[in-house]
N, CA, C and O atoms as a GROMACS GRO file, in nm:
protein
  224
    1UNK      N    1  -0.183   0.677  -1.550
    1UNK     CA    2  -0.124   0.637  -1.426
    1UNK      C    3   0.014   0.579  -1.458
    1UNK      O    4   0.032   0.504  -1.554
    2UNK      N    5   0.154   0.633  -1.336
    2UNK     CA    6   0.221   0.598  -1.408
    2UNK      C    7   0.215   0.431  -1.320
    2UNK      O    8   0.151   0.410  -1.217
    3UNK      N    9   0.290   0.342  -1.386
    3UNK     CA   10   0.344   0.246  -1.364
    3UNK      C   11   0.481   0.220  -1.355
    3UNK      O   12   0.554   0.264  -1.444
    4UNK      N   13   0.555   0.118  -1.209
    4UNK     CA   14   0.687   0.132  -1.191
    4UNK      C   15   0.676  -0.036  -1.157
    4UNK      O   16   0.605  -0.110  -1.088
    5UNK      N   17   0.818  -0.049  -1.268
    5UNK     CA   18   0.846  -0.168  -1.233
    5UNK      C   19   0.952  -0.226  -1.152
    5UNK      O   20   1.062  -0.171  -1.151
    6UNK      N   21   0.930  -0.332  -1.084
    6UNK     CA   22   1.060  -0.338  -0.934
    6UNK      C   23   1.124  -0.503  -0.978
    6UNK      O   24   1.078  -0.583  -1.060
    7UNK      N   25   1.209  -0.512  -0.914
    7UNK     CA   26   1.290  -0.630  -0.943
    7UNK      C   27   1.224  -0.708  -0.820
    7UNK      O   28   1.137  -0.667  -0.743
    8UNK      N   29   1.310  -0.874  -0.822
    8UNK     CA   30   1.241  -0.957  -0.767
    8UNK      C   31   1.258  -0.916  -0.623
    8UNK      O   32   1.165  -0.944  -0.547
    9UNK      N   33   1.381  -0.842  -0.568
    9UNK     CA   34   1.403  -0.815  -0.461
    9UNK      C   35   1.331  -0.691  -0.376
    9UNK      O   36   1.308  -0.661  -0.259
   10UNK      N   37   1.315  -0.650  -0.479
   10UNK     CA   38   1.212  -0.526  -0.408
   10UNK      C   39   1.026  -0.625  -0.382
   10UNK      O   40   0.943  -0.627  -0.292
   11UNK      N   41   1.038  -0.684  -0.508
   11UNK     CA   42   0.895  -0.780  -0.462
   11UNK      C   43   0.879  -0.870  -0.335
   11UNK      O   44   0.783  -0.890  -0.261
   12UNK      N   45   1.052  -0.933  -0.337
   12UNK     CA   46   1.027  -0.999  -0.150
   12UNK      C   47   1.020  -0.897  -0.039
   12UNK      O   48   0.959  -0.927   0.064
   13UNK      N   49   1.076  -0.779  -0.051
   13UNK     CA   50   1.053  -0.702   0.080
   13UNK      C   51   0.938  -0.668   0.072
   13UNK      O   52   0.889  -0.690   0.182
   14UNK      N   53   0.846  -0.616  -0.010
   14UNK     CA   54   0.707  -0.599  -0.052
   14UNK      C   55   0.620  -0.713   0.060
   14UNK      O   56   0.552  -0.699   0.162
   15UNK      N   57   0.662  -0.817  -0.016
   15UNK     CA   58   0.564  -0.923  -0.008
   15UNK      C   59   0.567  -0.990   0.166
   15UNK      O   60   0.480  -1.060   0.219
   16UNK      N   61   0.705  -0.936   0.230
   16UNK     CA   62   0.749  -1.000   0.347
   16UNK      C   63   0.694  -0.867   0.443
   16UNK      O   64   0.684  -0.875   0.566
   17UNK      N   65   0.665  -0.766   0.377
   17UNK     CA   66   0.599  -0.659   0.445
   17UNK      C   67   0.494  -0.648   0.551
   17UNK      O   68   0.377  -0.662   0.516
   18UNK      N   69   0.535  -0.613   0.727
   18UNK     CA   70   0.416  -0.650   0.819
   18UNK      C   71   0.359  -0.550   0.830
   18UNK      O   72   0.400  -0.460   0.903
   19UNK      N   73   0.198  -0.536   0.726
   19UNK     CA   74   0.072  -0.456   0.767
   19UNK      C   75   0.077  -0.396   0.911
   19UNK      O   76   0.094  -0.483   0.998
   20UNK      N   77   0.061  -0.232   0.969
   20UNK     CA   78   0.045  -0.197   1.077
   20UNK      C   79   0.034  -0.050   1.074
   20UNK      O   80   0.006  -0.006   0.963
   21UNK      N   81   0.047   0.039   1.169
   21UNK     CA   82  -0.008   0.157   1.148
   21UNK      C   83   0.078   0.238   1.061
   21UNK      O   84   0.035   0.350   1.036
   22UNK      N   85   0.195   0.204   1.007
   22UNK     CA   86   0.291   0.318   0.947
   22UNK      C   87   0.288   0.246   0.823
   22UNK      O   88   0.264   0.340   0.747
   23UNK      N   89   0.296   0.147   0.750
   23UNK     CA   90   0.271   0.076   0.605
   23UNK      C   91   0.153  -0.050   0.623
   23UNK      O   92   0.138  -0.136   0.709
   24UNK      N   93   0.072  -0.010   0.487
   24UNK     CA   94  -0.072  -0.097   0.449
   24UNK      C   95  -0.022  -0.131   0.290
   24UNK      O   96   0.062  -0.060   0.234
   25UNK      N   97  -0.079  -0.239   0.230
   25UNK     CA   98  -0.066  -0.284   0.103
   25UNK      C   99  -0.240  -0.318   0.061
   25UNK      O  100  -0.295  -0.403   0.131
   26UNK      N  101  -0.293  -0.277  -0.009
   26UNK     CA  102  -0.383  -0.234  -0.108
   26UNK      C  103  -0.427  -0.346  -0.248
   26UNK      O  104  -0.353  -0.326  -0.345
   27UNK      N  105  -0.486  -0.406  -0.262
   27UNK     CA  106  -0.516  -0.469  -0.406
   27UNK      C  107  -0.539  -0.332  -0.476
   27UNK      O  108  -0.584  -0.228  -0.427
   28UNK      N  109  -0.485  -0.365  -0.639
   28UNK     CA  110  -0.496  -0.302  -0.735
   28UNK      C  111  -0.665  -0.240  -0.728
   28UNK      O  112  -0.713  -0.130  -0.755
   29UNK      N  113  -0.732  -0.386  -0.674
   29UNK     CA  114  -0.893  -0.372  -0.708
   29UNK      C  115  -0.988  -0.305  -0.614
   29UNK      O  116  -1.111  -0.298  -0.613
   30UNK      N  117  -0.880  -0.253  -0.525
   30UNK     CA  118  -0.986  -0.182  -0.417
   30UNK      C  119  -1.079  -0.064  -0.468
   30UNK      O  120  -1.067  -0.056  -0.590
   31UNK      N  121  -1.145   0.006  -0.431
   31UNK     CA  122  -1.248   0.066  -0.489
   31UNK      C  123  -1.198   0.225  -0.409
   31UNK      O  124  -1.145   0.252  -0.302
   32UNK      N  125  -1.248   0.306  -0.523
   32UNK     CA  126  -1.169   0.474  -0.438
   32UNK      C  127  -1.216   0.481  -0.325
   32UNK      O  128  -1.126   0.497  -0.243
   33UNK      N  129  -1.369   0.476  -0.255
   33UNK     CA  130  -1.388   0.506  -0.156
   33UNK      C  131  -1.317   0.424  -0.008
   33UNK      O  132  -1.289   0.467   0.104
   34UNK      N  133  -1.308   0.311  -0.062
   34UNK     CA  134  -1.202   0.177   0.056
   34UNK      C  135  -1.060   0.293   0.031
   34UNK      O  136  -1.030   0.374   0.119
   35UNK      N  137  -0.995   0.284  -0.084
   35UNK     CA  138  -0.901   0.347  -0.064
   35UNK      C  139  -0.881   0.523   0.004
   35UNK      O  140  -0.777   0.559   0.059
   36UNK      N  141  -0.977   0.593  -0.011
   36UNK     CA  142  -0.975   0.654   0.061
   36UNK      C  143  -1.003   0.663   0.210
   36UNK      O  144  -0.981   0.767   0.272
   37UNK      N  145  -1.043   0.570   0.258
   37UNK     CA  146  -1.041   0.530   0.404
   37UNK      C  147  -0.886   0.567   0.472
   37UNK      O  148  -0.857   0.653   0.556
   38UNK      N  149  -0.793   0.458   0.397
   38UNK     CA  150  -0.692   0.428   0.471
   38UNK      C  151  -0.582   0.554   0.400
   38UNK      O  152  -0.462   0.569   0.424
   39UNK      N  153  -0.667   0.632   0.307
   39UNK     CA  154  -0.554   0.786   0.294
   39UNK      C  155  -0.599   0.862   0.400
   39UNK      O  156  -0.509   0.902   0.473
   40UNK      N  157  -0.737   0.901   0.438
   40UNK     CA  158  -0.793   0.958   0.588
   40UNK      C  159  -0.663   0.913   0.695
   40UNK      O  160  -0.563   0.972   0.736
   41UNK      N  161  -0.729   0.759   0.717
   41UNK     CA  162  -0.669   0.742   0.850
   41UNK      C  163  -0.477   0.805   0.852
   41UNK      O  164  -0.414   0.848   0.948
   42UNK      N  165  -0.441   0.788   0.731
   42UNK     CA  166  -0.275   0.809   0.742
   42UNK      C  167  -0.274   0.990   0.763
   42UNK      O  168  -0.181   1.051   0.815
   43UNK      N  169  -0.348   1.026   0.733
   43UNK     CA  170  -0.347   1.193   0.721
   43UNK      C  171  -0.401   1.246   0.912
   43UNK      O  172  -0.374   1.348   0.975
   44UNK      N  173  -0.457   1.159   0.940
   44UNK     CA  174  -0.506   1.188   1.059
   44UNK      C  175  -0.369   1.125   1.211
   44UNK      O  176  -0.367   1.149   1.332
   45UNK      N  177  -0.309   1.070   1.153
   45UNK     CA  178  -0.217   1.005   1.234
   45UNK      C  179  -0.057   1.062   1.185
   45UNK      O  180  -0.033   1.160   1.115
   46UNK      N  181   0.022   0.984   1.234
   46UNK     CA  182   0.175   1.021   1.211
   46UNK      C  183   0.198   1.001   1.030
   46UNK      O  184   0.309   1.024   0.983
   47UNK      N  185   0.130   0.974   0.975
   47UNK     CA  186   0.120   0.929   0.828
   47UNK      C  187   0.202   0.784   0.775
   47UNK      O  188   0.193   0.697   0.862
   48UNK      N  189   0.246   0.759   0.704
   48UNK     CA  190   0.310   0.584   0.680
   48UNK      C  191   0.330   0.575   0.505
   48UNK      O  192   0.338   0.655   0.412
   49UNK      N  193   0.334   0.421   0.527
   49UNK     CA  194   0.365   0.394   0.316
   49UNK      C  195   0.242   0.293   0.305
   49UNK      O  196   0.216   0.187   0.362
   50UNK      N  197   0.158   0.391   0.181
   50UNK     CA  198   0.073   0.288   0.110
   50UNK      C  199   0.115   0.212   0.019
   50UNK      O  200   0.188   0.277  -0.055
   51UNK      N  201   0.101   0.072  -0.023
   51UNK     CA  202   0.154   0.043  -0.169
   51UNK      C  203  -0.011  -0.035  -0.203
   51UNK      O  204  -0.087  -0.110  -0.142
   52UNK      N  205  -0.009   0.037  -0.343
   52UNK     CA  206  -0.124  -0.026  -0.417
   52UNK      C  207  -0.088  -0.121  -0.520
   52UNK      O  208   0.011  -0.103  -0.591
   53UNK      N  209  -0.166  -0.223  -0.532
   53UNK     CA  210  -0.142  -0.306  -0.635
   53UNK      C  211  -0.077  -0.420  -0.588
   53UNK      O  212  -0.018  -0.497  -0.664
   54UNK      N  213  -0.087  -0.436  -0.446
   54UNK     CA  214  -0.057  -0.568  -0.421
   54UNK      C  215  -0.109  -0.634  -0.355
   54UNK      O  216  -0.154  -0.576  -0.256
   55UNK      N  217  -0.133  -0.767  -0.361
   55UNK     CA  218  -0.212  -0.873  -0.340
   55UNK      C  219  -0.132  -1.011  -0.293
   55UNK      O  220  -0.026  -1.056  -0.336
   56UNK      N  221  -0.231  -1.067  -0.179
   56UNK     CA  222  -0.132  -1.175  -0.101
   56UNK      C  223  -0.103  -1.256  -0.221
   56UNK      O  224  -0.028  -1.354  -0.213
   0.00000   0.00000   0.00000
């Protein structure tokens, strides 16, 4: 898997990011089938941005 690393500024827009139907944020630790939930729902709708691996 690859891994990408972001500066602090990309981590505040990340982190200041409001959950809703076009972008969701993901713990690293979610489990494939949770994560495949919310790849369904984006495929079934106008689609959006997942980011995994982040946590409040």
């Amino acid at each position: 898997m690859d891994v990408a690393k972001i500066n602090q500024d990309e981590v505040n827009r990340l982190l200041s990011l409001n959950e809703d139907h076009f972008n969701d944020v993901k713990s690293k630790r979610i489990s494939p089938a949770k994560l495949q939930e919310t790849f369904v729902a984006f495929a079934n709708s106008d689609g959006g941005d997942l980011y995994v691996g982040v946590e409040d």
